[in-house]
HTML snippet that shows the backbone in 3Dmol.js (N, CA, C, O; Angstrom):
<script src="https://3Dmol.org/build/3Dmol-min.js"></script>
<div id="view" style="width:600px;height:400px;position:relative"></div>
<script>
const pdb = `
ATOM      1  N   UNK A   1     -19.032  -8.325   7.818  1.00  0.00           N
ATOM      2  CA  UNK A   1     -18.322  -9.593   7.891  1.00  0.00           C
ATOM      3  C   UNK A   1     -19.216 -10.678   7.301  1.00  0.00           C
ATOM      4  O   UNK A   1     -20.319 -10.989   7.750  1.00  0.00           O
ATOM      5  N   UNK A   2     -18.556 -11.269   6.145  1.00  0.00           N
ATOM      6  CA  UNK A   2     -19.379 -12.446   5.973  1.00  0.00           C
ATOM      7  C   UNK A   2     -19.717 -13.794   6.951  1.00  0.00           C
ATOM      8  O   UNK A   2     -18.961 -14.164   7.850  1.00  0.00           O
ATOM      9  N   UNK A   3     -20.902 -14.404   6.627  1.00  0.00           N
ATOM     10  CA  UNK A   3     -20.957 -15.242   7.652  1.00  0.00           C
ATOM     11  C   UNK A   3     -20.293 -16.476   7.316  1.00  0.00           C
ATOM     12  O   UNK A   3     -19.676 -16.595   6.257  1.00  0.00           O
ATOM     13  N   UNK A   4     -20.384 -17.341   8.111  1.00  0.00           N
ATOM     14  CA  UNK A   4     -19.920 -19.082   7.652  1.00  0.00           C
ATOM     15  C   UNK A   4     -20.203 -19.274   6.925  1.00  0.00           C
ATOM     16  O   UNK A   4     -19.346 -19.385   6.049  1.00  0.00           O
ATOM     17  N   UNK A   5     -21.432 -19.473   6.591  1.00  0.00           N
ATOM     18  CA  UNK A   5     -22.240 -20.207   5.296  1.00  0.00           C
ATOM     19  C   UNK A   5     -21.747 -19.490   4.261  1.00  0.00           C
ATOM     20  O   UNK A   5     -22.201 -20.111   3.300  1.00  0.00           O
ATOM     21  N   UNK A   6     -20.970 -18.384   3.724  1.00  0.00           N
ATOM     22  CA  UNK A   6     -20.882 -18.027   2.604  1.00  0.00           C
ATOM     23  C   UNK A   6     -19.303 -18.250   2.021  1.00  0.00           C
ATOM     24  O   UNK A   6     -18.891 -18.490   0.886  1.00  0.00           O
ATOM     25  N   UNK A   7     -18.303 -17.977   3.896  1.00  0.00           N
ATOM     26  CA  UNK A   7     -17.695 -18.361   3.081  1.00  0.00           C
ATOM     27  C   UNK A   7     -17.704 -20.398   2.839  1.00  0.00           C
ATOM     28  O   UNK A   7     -17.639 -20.905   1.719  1.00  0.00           O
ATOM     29  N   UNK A   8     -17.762 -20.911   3.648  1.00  0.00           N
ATOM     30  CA  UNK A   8     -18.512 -22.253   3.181  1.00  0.00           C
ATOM     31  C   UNK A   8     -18.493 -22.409   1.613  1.00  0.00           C
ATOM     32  O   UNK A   8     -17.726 -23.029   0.877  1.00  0.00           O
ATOM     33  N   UNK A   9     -19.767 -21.519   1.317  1.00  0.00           N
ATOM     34  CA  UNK A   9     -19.949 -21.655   0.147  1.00  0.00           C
ATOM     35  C   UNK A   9     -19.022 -21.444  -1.290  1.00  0.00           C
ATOM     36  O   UNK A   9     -18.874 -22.208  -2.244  1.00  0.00           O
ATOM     37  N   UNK A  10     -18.410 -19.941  -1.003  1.00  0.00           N
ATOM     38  CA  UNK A  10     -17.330 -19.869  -1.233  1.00  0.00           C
ATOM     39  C   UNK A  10     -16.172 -20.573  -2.329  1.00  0.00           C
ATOM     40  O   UNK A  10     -15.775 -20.442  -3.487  1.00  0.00           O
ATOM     41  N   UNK A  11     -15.916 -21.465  -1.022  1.00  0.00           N
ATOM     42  CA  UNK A  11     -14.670 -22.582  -1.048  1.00  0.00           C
ATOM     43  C   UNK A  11     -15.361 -24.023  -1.758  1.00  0.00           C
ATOM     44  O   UNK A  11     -14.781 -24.890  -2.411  1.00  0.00           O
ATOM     45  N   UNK A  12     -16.697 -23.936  -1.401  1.00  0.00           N
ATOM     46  CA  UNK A  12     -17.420 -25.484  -2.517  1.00  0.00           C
ATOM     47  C   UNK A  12     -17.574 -24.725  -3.784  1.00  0.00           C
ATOM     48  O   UNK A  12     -17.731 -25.547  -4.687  1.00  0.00           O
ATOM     49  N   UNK A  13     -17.596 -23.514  -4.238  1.00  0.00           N
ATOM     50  CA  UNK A  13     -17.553 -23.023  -5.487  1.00  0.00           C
ATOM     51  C   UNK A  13     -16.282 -22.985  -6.164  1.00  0.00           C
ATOM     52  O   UNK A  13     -16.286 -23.307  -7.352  1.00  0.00           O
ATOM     53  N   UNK A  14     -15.195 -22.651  -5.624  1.00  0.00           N
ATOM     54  CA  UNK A  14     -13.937 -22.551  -5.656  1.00  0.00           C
ATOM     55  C   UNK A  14     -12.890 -24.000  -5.851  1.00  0.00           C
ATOM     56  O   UNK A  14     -12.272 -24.401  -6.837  1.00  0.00           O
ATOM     57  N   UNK A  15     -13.019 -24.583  -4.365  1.00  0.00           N
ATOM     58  CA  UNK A  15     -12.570 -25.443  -4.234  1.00  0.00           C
ATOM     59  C   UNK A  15     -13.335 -27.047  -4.284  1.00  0.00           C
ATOM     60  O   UNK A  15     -12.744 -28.112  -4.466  1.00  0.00           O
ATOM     61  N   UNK A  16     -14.450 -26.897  -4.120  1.00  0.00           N
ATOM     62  CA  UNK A  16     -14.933 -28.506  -4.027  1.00  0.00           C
ATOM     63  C   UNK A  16     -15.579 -28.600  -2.669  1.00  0.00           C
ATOM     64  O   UNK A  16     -16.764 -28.897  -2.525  1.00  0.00           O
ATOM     65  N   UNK A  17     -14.812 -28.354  -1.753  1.00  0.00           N
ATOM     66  CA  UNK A  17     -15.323 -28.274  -0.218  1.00  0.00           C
ATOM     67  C   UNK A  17     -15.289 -27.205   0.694  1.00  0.00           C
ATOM     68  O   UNK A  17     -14.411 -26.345   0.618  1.00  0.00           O
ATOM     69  N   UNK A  18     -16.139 -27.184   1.522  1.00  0.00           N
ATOM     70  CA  UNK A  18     -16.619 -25.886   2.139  1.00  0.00           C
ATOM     71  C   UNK A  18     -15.832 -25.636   3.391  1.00  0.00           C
ATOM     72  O   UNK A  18     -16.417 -24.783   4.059  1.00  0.00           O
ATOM     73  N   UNK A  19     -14.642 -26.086   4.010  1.00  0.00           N
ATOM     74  CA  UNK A  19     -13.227 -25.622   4.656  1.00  0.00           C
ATOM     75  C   UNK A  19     -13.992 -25.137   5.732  1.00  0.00           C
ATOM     76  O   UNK A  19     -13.329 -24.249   6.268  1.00  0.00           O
ATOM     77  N   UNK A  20     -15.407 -25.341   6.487  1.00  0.00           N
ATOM     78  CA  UNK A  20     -15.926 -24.965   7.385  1.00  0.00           C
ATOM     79  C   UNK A  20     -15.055 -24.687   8.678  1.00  0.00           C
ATOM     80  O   UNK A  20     -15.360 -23.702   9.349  1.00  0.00           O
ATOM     81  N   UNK A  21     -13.837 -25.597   9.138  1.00  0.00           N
ATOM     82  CA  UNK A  21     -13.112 -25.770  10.291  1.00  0.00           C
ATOM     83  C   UNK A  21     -12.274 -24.239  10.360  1.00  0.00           C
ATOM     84  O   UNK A  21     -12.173 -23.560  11.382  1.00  0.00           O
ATOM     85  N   UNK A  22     -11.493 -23.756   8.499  1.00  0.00           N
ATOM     86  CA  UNK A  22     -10.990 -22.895   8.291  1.00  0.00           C
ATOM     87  C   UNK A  22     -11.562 -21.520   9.112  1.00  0.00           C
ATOM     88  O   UNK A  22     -11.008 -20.976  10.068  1.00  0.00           O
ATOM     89  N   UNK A  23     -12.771 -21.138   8.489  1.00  0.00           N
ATOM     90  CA  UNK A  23     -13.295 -20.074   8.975  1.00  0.00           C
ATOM     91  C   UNK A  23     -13.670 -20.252   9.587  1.00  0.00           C
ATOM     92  O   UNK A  23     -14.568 -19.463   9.295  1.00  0.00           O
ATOM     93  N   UNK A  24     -14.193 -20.893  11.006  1.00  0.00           N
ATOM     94  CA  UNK A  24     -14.282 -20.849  12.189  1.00  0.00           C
ATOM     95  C   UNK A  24     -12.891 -20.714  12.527  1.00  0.00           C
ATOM     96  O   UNK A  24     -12.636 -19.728  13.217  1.00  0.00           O
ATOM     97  N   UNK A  25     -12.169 -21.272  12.292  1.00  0.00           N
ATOM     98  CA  UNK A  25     -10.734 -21.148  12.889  1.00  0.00           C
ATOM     99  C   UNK A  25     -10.376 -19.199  12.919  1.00  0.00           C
ATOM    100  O   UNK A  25     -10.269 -18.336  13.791  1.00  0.00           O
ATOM    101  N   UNK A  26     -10.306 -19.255  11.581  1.00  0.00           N
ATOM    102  CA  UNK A  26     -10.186 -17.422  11.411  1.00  0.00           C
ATOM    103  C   UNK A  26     -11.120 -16.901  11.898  1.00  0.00           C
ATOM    104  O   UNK A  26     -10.713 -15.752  11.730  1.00  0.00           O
ATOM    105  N   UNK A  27     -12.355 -16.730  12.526  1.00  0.00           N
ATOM    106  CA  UNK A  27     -12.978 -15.720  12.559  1.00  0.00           C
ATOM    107  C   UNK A  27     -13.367 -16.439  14.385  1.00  0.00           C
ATOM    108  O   UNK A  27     -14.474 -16.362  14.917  1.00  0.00           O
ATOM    109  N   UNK A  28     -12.264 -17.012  14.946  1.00  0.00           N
ATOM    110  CA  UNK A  28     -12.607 -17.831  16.460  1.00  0.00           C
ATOM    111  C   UNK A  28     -12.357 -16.597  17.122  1.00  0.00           C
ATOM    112  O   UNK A  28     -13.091 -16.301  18.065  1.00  0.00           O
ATOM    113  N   UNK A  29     -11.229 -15.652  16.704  1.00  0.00           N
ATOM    114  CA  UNK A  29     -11.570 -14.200  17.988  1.00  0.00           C
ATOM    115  C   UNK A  29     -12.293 -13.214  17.987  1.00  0.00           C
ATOM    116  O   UNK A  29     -12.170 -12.203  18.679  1.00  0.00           O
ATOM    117  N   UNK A  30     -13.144 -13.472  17.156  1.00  0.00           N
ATOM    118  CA  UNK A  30     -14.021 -11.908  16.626  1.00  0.00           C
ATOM    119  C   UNK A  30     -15.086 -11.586  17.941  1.00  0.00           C
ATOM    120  O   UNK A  30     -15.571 -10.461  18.052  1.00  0.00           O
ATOM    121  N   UNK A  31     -15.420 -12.738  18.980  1.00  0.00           N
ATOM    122  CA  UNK A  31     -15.940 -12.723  20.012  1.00  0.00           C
ATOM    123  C   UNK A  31     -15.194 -11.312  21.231  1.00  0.00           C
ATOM    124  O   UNK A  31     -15.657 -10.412  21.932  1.00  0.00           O
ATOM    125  N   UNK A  32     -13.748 -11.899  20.866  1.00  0.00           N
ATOM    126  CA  UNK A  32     -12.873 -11.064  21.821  1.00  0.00           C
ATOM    127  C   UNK A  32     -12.244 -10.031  21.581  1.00  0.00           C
ATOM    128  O   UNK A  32     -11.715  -9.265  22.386  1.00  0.00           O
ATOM    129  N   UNK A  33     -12.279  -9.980  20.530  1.00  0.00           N
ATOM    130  CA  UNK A  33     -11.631  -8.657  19.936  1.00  0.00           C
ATOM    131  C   UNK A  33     -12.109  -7.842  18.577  1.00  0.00           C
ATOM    132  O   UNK A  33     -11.440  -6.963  18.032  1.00  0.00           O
ATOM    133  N   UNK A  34     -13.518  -8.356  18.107  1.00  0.00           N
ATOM    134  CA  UNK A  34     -14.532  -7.612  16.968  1.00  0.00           C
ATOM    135  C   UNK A  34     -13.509  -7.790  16.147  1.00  0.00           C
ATOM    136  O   UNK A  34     -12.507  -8.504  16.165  1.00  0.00           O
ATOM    137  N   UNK A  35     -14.197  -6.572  15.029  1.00  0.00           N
ATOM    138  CA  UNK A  35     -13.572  -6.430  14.301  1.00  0.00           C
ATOM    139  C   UNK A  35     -11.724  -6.741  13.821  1.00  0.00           C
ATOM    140  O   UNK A  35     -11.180  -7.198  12.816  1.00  0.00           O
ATOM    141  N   UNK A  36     -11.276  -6.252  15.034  1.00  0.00           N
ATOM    142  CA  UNK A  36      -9.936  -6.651  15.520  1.00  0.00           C
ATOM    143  C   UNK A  36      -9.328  -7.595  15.422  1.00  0.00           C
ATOM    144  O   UNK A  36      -8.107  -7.443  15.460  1.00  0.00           O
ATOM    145  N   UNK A  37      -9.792  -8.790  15.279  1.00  0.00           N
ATOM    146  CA  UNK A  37      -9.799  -9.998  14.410  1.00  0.00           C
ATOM    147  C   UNK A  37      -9.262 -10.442  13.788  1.00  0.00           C
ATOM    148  O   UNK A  37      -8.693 -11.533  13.753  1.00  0.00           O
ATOM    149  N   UNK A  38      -9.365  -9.570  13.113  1.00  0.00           N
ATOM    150  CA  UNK A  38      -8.912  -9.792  11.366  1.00  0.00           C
ATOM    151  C   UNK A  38      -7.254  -9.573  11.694  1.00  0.00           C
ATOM    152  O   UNK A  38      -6.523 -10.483  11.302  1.00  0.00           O
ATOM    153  N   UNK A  39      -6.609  -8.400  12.402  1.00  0.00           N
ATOM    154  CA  UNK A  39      -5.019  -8.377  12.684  1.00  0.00           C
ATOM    155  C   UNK A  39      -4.557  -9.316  12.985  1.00  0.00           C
ATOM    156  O   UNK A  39      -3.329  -9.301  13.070  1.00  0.00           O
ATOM    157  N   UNK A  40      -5.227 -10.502  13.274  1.00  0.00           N
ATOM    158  CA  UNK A  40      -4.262 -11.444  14.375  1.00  0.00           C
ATOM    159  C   UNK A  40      -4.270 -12.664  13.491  1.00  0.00           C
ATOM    160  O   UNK A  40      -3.307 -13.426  13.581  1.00  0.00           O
ATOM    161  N   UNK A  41      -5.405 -12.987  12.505  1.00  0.00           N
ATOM    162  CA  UNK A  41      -5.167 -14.077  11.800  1.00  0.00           C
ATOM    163  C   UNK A  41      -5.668 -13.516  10.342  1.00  0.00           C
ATOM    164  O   UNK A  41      -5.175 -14.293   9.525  1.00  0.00           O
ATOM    165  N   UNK A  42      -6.167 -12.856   9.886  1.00  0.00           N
ATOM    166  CA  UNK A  42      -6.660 -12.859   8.519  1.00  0.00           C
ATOM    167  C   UNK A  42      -5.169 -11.950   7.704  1.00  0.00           C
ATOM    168  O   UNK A  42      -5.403 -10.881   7.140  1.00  0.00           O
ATOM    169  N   UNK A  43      -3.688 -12.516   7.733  1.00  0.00           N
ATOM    170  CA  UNK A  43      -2.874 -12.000   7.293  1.00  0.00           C
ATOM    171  C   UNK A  43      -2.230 -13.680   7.319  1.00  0.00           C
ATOM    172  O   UNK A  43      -2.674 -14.748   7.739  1.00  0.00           O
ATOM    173  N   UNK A  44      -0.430 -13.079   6.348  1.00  0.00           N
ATOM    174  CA  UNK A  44       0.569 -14.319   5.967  1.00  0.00           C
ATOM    175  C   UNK A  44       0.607 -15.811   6.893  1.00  0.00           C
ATOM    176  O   UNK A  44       0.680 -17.011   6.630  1.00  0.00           O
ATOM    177  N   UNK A  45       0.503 -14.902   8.206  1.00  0.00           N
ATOM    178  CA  UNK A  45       1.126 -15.754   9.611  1.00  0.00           C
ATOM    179  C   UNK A  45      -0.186 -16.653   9.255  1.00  0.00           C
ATOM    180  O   UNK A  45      -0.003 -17.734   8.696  1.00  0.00           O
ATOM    181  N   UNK A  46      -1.486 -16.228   9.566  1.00  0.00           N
ATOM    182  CA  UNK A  46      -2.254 -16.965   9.478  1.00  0.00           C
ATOM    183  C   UNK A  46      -2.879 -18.150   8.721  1.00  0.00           C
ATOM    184  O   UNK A  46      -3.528 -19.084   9.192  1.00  0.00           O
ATOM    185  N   UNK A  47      -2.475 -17.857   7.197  1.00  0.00           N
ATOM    186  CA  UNK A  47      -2.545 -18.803   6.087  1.00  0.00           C
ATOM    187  C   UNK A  47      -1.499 -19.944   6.146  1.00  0.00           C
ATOM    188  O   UNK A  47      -1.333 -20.979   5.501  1.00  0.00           O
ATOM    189  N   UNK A  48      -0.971 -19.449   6.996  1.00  0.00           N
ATOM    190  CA  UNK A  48       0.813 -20.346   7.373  1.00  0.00           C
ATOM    191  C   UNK A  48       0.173 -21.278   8.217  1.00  0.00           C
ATOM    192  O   UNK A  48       0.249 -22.469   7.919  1.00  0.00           O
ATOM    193  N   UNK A  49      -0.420 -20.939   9.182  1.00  0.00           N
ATOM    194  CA  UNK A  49      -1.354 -21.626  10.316  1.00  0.00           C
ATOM    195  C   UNK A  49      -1.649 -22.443  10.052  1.00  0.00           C
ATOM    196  O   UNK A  49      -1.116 -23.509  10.361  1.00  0.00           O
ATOM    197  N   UNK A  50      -3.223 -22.220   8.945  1.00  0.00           N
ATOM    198  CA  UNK A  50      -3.700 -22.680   8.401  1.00  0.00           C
ATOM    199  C   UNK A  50      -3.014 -24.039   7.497  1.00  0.00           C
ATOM    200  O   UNK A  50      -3.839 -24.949   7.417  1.00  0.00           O
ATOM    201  N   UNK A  51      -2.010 -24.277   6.976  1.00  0.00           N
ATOM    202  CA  UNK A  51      -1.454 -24.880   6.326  1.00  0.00           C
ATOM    203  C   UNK A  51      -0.865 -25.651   6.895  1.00  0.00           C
ATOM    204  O   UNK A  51      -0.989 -26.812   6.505  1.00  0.00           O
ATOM    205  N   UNK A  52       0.171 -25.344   8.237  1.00  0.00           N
ATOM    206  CA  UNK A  52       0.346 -26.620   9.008  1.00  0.00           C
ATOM    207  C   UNK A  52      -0.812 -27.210   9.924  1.00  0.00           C
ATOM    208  O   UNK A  52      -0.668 -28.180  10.667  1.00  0.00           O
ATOM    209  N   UNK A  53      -1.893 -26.535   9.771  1.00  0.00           N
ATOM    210  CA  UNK A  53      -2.619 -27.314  10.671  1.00  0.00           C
ATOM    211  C   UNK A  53      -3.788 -28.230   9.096  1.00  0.00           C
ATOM    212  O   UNK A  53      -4.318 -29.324   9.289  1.00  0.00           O
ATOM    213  N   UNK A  54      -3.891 -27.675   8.110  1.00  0.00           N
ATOM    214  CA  UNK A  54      -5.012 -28.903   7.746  1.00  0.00           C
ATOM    215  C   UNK A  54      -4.396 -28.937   5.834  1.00  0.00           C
ATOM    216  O   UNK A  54      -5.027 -29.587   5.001  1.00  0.00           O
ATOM    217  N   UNK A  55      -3.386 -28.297   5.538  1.00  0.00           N
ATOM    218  CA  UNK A  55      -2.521 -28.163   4.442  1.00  0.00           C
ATOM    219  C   UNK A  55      -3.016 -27.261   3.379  1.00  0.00           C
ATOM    220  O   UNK A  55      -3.803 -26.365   3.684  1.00  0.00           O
ATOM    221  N   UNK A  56      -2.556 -27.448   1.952  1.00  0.00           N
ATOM    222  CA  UNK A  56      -2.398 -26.436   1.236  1.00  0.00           C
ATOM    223  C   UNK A  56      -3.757 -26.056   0.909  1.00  0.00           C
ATOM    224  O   UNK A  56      -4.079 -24.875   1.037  1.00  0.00           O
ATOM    225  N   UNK A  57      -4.754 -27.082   0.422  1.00  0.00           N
ATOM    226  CA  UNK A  57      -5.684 -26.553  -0.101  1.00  0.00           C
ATOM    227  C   UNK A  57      -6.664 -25.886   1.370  1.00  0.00           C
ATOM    228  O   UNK A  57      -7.583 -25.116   1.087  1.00  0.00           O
ATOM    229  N   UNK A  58      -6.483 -26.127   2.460  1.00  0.00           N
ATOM    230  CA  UNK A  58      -7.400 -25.204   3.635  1.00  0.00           C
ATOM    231  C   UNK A  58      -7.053 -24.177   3.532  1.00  0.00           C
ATOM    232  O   UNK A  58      -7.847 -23.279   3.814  1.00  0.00           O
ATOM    233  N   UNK A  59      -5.221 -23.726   2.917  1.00  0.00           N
ATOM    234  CA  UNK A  59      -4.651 -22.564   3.009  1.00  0.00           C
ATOM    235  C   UNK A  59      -5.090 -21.603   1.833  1.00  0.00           C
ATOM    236  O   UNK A  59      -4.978 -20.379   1.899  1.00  0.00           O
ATOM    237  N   UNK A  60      -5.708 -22.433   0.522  1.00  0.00           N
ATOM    238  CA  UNK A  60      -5.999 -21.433  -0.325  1.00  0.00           C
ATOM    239  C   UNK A  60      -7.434 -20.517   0.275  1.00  0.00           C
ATOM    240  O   UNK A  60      -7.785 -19.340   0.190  1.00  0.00           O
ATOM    241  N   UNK A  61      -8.085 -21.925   0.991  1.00  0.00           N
ATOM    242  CA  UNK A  61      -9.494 -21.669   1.608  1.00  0.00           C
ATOM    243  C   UNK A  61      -9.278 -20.463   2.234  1.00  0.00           C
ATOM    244  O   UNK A  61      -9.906 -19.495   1.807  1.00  0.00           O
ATOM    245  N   UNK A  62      -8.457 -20.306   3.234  1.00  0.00           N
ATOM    246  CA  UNK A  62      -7.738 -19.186   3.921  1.00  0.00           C
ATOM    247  C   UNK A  62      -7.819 -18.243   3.314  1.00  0.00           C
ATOM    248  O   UNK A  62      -8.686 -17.452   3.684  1.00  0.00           O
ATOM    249  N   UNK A  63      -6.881 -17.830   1.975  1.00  0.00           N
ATOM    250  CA  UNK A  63      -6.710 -16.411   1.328  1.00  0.00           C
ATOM    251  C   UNK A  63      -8.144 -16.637   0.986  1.00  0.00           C
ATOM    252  O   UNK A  63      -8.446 -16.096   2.049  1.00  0.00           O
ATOM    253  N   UNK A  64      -9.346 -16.954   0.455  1.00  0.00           N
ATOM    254  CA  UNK A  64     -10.134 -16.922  -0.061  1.00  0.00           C
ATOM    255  C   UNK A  64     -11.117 -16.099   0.180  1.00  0.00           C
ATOM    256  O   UNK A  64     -11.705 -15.330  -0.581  1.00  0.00           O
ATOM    257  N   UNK A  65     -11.385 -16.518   2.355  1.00  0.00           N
ATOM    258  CA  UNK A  65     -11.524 -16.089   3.135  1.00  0.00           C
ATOM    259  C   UNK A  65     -11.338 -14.616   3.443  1.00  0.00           C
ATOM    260  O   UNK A  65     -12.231 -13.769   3.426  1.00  0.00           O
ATOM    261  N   UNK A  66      -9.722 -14.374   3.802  1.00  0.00           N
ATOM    262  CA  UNK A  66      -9.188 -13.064   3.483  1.00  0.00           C
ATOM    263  C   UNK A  66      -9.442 -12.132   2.846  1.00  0.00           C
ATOM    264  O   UNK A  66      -9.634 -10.989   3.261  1.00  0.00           O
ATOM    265  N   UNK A  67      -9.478 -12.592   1.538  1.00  0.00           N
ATOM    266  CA  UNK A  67      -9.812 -11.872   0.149  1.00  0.00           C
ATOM    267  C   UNK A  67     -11.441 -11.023   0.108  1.00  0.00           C
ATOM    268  O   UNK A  67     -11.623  -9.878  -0.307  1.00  0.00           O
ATOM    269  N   UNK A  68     -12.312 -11.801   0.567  1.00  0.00           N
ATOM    270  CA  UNK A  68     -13.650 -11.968   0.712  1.00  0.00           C
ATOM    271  C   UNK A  68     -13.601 -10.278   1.699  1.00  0.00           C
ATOM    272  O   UNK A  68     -13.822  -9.117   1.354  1.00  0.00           O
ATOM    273  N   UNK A  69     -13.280 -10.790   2.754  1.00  0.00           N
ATOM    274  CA  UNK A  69     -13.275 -10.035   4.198  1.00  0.00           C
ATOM    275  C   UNK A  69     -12.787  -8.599   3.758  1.00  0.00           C
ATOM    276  O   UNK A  69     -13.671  -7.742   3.775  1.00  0.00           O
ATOM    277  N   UNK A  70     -11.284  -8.118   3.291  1.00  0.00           N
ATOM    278  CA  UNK A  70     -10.857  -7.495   2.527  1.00  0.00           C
ATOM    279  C   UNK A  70     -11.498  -6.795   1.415  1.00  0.00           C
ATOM    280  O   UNK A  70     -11.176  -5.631   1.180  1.00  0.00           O
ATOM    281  N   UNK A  71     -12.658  -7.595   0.481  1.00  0.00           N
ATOM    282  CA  UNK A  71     -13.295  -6.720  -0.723  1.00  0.00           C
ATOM    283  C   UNK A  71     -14.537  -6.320  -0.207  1.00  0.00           C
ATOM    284  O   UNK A  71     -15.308  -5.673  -0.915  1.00  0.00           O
ATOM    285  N   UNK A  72     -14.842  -6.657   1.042  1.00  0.00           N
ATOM    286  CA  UNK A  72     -16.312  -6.146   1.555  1.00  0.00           C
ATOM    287  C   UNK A  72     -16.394  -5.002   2.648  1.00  0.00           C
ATOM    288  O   UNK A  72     -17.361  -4.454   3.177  1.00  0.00           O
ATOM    289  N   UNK A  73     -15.326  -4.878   2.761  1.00  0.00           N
ATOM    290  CA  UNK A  73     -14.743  -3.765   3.498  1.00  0.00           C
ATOM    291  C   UNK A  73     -15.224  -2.089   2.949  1.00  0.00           C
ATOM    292  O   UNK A  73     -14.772  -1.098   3.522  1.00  0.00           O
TER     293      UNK A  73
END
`;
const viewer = $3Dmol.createViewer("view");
viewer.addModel(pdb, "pdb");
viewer.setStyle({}, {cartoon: {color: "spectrum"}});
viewer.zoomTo();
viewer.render();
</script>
């Protein structure tokens, strides 16, 4: 699992700003459920989330996130 800081980094490479709130947001149950995690927000519903809660560009931050999590697998 990548950490904050990368994807952080990430999204200031990508996007301009590092969407820090994002991935804490996605990766807030990994405490309670590990790996497991990832089912409950790193999918559609979640980028949806993401979007009504801080809008489109947190939501690209989101798949970005995803994407990341997904190719390191």
């Amino acid at each position: 699992m990548a950490k904050v800081a990368e994807h952080c980094q990430d999204c200031i490479d990508e996007l301009g700003e590092p969407f820090e709130q994002v991935h804490k947001w996605l990766d807030g149950l990994f405490r309670y459920a590990g790996s497991d995690h990832r089912d409950i927000r790193h999918n559609v519903k979640g980028v949806e989330k993401v979007r009504k809660m801080w809008g489109d560009k947190a939501a690209k931050a989101a798949e970005i996130h995803i994407l990341k999590e997904e190719y390191e697998e």
